[in-house]
N, C-alpha and C positions, 0 to 999 in steps of 0.2 A: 832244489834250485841248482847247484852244483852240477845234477846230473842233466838239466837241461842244456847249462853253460856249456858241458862236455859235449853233448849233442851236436847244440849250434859248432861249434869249431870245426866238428867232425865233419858234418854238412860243409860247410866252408870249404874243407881241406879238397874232400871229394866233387867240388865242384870245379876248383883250380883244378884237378886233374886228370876231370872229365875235358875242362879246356885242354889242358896239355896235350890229350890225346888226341884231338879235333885238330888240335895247330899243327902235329905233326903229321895224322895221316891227312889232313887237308892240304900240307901245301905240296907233295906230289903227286896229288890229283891236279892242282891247281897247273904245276908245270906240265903235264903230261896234258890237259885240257889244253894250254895255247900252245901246243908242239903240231907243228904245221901236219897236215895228214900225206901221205904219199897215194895211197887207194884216191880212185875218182869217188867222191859220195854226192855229186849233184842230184841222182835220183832223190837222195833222201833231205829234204827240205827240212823237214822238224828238225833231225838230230842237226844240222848247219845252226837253225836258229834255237835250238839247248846248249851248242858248246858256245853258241857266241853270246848269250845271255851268260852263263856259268863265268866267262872270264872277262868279262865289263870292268873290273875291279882293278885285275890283275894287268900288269904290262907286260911286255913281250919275252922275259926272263921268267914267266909267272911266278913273281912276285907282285906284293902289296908295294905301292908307292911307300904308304904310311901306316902306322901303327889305328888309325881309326878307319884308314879303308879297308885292313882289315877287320877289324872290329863290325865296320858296319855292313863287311859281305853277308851273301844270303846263309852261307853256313855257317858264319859263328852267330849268325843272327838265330838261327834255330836251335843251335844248341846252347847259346845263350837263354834261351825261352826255356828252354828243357830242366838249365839251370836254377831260374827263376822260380819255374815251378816246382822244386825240389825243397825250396826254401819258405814254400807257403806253410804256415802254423809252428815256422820254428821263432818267429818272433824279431823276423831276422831278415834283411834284403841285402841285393846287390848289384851295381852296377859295375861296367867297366869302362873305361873313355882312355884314349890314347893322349897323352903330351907330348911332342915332339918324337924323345926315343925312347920314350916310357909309357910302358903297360902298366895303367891303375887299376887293381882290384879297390872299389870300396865297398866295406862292410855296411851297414848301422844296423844295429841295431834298435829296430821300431816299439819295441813293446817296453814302456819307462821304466816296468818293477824288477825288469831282467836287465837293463842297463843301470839300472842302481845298483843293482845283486854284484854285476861283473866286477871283477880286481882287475885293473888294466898289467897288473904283475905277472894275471894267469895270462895273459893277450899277449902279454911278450913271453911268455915262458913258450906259449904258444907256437910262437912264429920263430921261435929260435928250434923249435922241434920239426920247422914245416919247412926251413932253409933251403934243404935240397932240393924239395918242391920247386920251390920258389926261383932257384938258380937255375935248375933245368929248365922249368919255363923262359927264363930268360935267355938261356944255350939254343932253342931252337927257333927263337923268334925269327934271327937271321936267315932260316931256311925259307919263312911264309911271307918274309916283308924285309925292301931294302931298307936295313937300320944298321946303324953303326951306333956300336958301344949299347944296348939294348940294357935294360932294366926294369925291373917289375916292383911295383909300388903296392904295399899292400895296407891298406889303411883301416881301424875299425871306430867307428864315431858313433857316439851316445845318440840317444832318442832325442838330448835338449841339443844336439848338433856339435857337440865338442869330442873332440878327437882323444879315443880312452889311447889307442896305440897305435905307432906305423912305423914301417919299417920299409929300407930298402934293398932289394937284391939282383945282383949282376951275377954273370953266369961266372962259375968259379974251373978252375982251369981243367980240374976233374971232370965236371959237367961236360963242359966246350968235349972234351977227349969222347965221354962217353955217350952223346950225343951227335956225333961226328963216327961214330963205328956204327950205328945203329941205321 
């Protein structure tokens, strides 16, 4: 059981950082998509109507107004999906929904003999190990969505709906530095 627990985290951790990866190399695509073109492209009709679909989301800065219009673009929608399915058979789902200027990871865990099994002790020892994760996520929000003061909420809640552990994390001044050279 133990080594399941380990599992599930592990999947978790790798999926936060699969996002990371998506939010960083998506939001200079996203700026360079509404970067006005100099070349004439009227011949070509499609690629017109693929960059103006791609940046429907985005405003003229390309950035996300908010933290769930990111959310609800087409790319972190697929890799969202990607995410989801990485998590089938572990016993274990996850959504993510923006509040204001906060990114919510929530866990639950679905399957009741594994959310009994869990120590919510190992869930914070957990997320005390996954911090920098966590704070980096937070460190590049600013680049794919106008937020200010940005925060990542990570939450893990039982099968009967009660909240075993959650934690919040703001980009820490290291992050912000190393985030900002990258």
């Amino acid at each position: 059981m133990k080594n399941r627990i380990r599992k599930m985290l592990l999947i978790a951790c790798a999926a936060v950082s699969a996002l990371l990866i998506t939010a960083c190399g998506g939001s200079g695509n996203d700026a360079a998509k509404t970067t006005p073109q100099t070349e004439d492209t009227s011949d070509d009709a499609t690629a017109e109507d693929d960059t103006a679909e791609d940046t429907s989301d985005a405003d003229a800065t390309g950035k996300y107004a908010t933290i769930q219009e990111f959310i609800d673009s087409d790319m972190m929608q697929q890799s969202l999906q990607q995410q989801m399915e990485s998590l089938e058979g572990t016993g274990m789902s996850m959504t993510i929904t923006g509040e204001e200027n906060k990114l919510v990871y929530t866990f639950t865990i679905d399957d009741p003999d594994l959310s009994a099994a869990i120590n919510p002790a190992d869930l914070e020892s957990s997320l005390d190990s996954q911090a920098s994760t966590f704070e980096s996520v937070a460190a590049i929000l600013p680049a794919a969505i106008d937020v200010d003061n940005p925060v990542v909420v990570v939450r893990y809640i039982g099968s009967d709906g009660t909240e075993l552990a959650s934690r919040e994390f703001v980009p820490t001044d290291d992050s912000t530095t190393d985030t900002a050279t990258e």
